[in-house]
C-alpha atoms as an extended CHARMM CRD file, in Angstrom:
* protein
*
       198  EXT
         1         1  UNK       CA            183.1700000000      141.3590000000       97.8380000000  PROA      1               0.0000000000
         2         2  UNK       CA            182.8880000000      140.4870000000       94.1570000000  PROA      2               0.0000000000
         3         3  UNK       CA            181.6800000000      137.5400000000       92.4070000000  PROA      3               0.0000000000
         4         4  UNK       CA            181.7960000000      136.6550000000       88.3690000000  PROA      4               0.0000000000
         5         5  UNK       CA            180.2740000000      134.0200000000       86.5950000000  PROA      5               0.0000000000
         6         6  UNK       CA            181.8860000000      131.0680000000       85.0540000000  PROA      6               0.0000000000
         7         7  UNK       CA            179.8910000000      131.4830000000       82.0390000000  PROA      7               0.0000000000
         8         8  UNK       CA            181.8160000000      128.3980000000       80.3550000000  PROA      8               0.0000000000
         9         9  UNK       CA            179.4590000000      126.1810000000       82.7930000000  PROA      9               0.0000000000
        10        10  UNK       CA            175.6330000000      125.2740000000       82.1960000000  PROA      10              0.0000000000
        11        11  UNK       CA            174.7670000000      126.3220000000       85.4410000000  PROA      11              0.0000000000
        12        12  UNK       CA            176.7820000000      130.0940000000       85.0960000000  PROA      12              0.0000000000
        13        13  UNK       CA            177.5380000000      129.6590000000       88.7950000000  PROA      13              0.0000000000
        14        14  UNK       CA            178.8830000000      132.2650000000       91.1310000000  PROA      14              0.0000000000
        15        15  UNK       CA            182.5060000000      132.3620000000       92.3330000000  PROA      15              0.0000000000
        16        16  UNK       CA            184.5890000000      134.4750000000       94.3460000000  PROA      16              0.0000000000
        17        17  UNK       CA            188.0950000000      134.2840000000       93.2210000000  PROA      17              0.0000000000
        18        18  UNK       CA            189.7600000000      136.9880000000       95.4830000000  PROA      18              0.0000000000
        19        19  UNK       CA            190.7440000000      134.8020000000       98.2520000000  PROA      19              0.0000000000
        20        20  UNK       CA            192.1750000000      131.7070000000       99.2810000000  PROA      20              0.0000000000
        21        21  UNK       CA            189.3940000000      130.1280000000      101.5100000000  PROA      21              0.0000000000
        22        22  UNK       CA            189.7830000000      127.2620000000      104.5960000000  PROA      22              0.0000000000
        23        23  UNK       CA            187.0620000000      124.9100000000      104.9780000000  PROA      23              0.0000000000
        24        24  UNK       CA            185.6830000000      127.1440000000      107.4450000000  PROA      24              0.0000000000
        25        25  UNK       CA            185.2160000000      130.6540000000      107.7060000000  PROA      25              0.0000000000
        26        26  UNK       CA            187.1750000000      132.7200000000      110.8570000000  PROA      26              0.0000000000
        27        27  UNK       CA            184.9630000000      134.0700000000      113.2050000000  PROA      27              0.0000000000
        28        28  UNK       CA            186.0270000000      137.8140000000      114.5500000000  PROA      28              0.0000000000
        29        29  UNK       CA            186.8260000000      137.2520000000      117.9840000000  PROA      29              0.0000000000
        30        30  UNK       CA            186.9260000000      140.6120000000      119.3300000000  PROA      30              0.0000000000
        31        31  UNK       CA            185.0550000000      142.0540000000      122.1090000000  PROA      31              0.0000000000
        32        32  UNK       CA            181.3280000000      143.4900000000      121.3730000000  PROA      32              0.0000000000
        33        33  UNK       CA            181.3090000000      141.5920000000      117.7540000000  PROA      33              0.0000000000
        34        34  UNK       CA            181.5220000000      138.2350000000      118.7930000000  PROA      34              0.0000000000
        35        35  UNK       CA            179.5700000000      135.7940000000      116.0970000000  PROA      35              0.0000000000
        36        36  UNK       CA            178.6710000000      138.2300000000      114.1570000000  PROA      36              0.0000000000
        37        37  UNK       CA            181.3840000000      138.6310000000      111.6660000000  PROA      37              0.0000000000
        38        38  UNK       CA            184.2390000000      136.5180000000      109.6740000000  PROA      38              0.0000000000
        39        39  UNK       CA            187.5330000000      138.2920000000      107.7500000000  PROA      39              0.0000000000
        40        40  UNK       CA            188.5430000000      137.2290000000      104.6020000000  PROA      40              0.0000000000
        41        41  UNK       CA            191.7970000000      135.2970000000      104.4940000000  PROA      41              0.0000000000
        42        42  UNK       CA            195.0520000000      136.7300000000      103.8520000000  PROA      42              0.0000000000
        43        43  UNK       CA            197.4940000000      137.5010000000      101.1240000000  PROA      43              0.0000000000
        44        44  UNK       CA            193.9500000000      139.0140000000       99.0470000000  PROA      44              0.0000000000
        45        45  UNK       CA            193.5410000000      140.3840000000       95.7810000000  PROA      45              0.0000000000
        46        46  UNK       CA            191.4130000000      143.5520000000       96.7890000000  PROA      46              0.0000000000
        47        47  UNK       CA            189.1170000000      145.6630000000       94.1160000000  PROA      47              0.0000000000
        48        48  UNK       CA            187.7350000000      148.0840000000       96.6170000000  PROA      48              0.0000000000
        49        49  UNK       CA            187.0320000000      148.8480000000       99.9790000000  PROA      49              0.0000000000
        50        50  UNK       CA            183.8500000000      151.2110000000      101.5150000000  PROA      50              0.0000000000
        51        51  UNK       CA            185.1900000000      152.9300000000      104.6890000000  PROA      51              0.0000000000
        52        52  UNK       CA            183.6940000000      155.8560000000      106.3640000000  PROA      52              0.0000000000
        53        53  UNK       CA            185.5220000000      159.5530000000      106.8800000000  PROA      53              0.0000000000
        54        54  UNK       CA            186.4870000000      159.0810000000      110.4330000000  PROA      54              0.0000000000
        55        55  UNK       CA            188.1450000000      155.7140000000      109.6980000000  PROA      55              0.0000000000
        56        56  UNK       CA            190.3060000000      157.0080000000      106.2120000000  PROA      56              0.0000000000
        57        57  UNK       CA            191.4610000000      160.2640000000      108.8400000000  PROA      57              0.0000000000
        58        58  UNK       CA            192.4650000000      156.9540000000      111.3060000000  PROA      58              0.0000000000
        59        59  UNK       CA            194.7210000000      155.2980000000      108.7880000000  PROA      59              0.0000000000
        60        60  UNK       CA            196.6710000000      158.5540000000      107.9830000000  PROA      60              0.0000000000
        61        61  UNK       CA            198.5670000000      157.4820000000      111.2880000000  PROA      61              0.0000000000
        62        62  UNK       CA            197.8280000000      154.0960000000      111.8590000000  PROA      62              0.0000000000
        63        63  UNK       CA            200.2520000000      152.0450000000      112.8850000000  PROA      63              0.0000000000
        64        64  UNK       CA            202.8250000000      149.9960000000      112.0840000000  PROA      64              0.0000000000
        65        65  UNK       CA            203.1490000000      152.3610000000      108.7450000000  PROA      65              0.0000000000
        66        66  UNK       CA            199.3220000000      152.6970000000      106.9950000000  PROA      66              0.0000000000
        67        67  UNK       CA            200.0290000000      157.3190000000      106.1210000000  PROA      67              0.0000000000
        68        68  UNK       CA            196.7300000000      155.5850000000      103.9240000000  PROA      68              0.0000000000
        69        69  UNK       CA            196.7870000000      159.0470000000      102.6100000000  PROA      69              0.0000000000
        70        70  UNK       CA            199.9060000000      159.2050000000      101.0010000000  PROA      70              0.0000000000
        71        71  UNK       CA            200.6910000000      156.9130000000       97.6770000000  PROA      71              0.0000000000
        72        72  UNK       CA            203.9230000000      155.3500000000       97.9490000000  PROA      72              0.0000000000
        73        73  UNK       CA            205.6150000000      153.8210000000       95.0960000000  PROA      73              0.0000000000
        74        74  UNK       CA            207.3820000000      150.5810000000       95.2790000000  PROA      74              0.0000000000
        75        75  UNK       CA            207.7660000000      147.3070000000       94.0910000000  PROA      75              0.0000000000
        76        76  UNK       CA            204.6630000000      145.2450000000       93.7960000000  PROA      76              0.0000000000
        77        77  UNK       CA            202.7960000000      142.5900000000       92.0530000000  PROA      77              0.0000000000
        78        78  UNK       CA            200.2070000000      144.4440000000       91.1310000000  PROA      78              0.0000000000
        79        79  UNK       CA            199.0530000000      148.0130000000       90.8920000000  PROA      79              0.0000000000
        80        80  UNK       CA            196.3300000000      147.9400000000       93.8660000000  PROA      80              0.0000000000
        81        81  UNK       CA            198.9220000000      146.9090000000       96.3460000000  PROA      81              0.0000000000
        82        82  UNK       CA            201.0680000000      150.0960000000       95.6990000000  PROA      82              0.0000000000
        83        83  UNK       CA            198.1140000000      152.4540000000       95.6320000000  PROA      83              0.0000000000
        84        84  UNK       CA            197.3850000000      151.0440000000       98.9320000000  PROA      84              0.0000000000
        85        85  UNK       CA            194.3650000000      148.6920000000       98.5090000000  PROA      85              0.0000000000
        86        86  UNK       CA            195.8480000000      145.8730000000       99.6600000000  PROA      86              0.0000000000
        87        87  UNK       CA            198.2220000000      147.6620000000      101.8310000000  PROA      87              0.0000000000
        88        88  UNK       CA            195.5190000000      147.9270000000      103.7020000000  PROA      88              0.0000000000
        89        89  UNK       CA            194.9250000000      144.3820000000      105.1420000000  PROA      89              0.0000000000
        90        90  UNK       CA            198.6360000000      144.0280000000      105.1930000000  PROA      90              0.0000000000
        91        91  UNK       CA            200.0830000000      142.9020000000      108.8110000000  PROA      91              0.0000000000
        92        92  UNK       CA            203.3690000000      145.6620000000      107.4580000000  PROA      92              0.0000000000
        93        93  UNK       CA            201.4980000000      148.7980000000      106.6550000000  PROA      93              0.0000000000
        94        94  UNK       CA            198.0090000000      149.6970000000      107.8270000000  PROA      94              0.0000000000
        95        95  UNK       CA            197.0640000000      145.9980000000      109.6640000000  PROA      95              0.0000000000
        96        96  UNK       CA            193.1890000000      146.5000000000      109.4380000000  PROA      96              0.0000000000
        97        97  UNK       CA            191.2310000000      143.5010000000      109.6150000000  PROA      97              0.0000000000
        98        98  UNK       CA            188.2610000000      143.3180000000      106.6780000000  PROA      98              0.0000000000
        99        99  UNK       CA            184.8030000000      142.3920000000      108.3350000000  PROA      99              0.0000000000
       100       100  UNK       CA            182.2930000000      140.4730000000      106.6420000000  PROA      100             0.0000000000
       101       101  UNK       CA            178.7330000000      140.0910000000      107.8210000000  PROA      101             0.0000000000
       102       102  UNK       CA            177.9310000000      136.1330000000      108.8940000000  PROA      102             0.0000000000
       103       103  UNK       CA            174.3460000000      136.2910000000      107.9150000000  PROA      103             0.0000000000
       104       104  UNK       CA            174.0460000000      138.9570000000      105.5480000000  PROA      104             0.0000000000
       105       105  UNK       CA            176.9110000000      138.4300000000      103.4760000000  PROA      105             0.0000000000
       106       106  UNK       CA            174.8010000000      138.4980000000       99.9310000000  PROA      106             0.0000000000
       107       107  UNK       CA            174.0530000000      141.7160000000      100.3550000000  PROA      107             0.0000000000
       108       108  UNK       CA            177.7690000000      142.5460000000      100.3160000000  PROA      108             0.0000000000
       109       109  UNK       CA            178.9000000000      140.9220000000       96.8270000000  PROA      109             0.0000000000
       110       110  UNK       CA            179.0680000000      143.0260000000       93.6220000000  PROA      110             0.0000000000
       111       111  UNK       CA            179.3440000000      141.2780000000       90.2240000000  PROA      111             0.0000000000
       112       112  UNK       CA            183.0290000000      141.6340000000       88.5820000000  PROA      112             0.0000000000
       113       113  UNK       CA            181.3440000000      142.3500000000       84.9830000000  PROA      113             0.0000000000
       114       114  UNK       CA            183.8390000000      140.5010000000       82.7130000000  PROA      114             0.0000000000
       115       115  UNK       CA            183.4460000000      137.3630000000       84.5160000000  PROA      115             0.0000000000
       116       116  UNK       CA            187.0240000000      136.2460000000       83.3710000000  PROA      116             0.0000000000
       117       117  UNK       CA            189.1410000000      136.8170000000       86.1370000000  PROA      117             0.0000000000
       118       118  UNK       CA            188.2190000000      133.4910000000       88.2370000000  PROA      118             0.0000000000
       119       119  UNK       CA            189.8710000000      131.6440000000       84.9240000000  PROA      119             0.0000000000
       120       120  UNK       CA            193.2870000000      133.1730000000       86.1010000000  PROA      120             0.0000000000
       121       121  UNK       CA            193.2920000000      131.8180000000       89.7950000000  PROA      121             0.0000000000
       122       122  UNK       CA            191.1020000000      128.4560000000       89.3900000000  PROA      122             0.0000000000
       123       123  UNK       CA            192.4590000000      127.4160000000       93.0140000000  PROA      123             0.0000000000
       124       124  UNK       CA            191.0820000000      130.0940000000       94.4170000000  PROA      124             0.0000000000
       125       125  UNK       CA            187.4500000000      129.7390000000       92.7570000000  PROA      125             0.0000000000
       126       126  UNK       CA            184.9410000000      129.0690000000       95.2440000000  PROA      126             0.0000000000
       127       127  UNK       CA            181.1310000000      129.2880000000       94.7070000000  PROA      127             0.0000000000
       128       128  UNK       CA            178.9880000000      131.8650000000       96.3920000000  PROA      128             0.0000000000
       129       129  UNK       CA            176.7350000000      128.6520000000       97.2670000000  PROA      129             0.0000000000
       130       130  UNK       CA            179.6450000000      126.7970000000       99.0290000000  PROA      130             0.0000000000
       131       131  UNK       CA            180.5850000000      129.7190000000      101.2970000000  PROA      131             0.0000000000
       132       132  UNK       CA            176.7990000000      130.3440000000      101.8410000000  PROA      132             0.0000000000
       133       133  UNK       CA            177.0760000000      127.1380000000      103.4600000000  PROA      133             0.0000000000
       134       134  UNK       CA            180.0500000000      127.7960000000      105.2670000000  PROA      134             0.0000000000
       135       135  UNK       CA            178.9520000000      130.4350000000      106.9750000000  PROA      135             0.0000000000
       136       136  UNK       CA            175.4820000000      128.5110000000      107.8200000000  PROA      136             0.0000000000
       137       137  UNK       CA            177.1940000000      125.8750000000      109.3760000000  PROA      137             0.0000000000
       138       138  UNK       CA            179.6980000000      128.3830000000      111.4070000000  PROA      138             0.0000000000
       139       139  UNK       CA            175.8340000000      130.2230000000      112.4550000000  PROA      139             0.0000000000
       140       140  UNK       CA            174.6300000000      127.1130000000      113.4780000000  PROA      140             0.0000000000
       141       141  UNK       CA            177.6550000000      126.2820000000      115.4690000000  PROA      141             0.0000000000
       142       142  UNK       CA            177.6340000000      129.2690000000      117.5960000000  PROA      142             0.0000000000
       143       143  UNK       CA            174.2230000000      129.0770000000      118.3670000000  PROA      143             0.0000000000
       144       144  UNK       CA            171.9010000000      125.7720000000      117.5710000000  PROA      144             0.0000000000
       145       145  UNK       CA            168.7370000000      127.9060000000      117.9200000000  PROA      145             0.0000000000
       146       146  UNK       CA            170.1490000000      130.2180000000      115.5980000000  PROA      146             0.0000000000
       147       147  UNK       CA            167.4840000000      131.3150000000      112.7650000000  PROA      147             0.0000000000
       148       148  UNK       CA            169.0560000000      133.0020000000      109.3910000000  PROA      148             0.0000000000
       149       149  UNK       CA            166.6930000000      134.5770000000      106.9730000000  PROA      149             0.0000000000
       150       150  UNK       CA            163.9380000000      136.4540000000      109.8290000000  PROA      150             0.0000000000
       151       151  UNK       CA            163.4250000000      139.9490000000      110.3770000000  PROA      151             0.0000000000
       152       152  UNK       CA            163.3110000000      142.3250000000      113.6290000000  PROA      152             0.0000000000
       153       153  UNK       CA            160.0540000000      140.4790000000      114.1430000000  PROA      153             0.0000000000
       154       154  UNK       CA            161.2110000000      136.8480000000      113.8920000000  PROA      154             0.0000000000
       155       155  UNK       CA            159.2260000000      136.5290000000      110.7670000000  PROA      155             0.0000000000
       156       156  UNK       CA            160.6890000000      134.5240000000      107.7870000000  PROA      156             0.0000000000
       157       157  UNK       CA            162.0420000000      137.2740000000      105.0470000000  PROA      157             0.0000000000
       158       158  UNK       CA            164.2970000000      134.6910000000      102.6280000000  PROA      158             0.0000000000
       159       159  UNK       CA            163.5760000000      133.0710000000       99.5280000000  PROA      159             0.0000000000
       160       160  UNK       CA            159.8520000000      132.8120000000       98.7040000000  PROA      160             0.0000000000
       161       161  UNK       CA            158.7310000000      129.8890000000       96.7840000000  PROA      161             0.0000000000
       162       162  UNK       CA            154.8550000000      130.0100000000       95.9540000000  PROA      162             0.0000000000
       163       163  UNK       CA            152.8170000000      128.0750000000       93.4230000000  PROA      163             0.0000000000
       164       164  UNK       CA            152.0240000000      130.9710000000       90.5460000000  PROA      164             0.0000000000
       165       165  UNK       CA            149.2310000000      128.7170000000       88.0640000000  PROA      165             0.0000000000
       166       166  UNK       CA            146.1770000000      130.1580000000       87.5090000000  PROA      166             0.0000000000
       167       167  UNK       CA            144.8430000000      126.5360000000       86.6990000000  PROA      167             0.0000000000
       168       168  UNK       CA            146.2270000000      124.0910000000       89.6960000000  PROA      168             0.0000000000
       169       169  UNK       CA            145.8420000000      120.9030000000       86.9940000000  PROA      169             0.0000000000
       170       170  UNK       CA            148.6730000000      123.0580000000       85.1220000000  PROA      170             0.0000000000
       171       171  UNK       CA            150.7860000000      123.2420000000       88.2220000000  PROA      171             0.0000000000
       172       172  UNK       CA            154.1990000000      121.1610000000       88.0760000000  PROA      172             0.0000000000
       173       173  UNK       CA            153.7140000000      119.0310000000       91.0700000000  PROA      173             0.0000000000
       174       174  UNK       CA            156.3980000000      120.1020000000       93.5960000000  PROA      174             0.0000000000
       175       175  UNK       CA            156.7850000000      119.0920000000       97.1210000000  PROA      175             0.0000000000
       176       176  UNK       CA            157.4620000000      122.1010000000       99.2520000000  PROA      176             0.0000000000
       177       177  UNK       CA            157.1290000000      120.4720000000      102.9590000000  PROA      177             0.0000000000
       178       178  UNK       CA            160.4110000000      120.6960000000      103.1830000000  PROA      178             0.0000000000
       179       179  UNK       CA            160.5910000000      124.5080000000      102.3750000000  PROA      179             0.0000000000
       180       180  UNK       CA            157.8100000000      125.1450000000      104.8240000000  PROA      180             0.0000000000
       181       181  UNK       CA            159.3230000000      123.7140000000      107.0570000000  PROA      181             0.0000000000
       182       182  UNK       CA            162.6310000000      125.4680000000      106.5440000000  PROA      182             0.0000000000
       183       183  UNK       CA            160.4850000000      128.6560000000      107.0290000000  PROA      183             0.0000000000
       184       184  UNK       CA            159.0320000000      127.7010000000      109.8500000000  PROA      184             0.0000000000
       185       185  UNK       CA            162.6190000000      127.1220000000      111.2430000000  PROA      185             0.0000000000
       186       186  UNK       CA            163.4000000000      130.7010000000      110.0440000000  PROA      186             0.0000000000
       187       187  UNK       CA            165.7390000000      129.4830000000      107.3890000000  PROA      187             0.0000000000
       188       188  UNK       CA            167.6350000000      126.9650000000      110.1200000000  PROA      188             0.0000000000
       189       189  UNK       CA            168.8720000000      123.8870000000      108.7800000000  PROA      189             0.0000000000
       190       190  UNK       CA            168.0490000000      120.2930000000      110.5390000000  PROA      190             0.0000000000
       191       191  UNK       CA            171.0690000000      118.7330000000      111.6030000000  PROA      191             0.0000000000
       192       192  UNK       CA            170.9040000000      115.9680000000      109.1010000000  PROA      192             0.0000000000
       193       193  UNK       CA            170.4520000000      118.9120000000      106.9210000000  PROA      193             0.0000000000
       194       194  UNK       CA            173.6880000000      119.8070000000      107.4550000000  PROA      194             0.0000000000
       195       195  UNK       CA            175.6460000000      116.5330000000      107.7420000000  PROA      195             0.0000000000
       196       196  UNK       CA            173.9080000000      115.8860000000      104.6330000000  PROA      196             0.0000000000
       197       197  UNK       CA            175.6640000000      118.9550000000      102.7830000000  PROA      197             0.0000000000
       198       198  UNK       CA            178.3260000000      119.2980000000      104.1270000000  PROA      198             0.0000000000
């Protein structure tokens, strides 16, 4: 998925503009997946794709009329849907739904270098940080002993924050109870947490 940068803010935040989000994410329903993953909504401007050789052999026949391998030229708003990338996802041609990791999305996103893009669709702009929490909240739905950010060991492997001063006295004098705690919780939210930013 990519992001950009409004760079015309102070804070230079990250946006995805590709999509037109609900205020929830949809949860992948089917069998073997369950909770794990979310699509992206439809009607998509999509960049890119990663599939693997067995699956682009799949859509040469895939039904209801993907022939992914052939380029067919017709009318369309924009050259990626003709050469097929957003034929794709389409319900009319090759009807494949796009999975996107619940708690690993991050390592998904790819930065759009020229950052101007998310100026033409400004409806669509939504932050990287609101549909981190987004998919949090959908995490914590599922299961309320959920924890995020732990590896195969349960141990916390998310953001570290540390105190780096050589000289404590020259230390700004941050409170980081909460953020223990958070790590302790294995990067689980409280539930005022989440009331709170939601």
């Amino acid at each position: 998925m990519r992001y950009e940068n409004e760079i015309e803010r102070d804070d230079r935040r990250r946006v995805v503009w590709e999509f037109n989000w609900d205020d929830e994410v949809e949860i992948v329903s089917h069998p073997g997946i369950e909770g794990l993953y979310f699509t992206s909504p439809p009607w998509h401007h999509q960049g890119m794709f990663m599939a693997t050789t067995q699956q682009l052999l799949a859509w040469k026949t895939r039904g209801p009329d993907c022939h992914f391998h052939k380029i067919e030229r017709r009318e369309g708003y924009h050259t990626e849907r003709i050469s097929g990338a957003l034929d794709l996802y389409d319900v009319d041609y090759c009807n494949v739904t796009q999975l996107l990791p619940l708690d690993s999305l991050d390592d998904f996103l790819i930065h759009h270098l020229p950052n101007l893009n998310n100026k033409r669709s400004p409806s669509k702009v939504i932050s990287t940080r609101d549909l981190h929490k987004m998919r949090i909240w959908k995490i914590q739905d599922i299961d309320l002993d959920a924890t995020i950010y732990t590896d195969e060991n349960g141990a916390y492997n998310g953001i570290k924050m540390f105190f780096d001063e050589r000289q404590k006295d020259h230390s700004m004098h941050f409170d980081l109870n909460d953020y223990n705690q958070y790590v302790k919780r294995g990067g689980k939210l409280t539930d005022d947490q989440v009331k709170y930013w939601k």
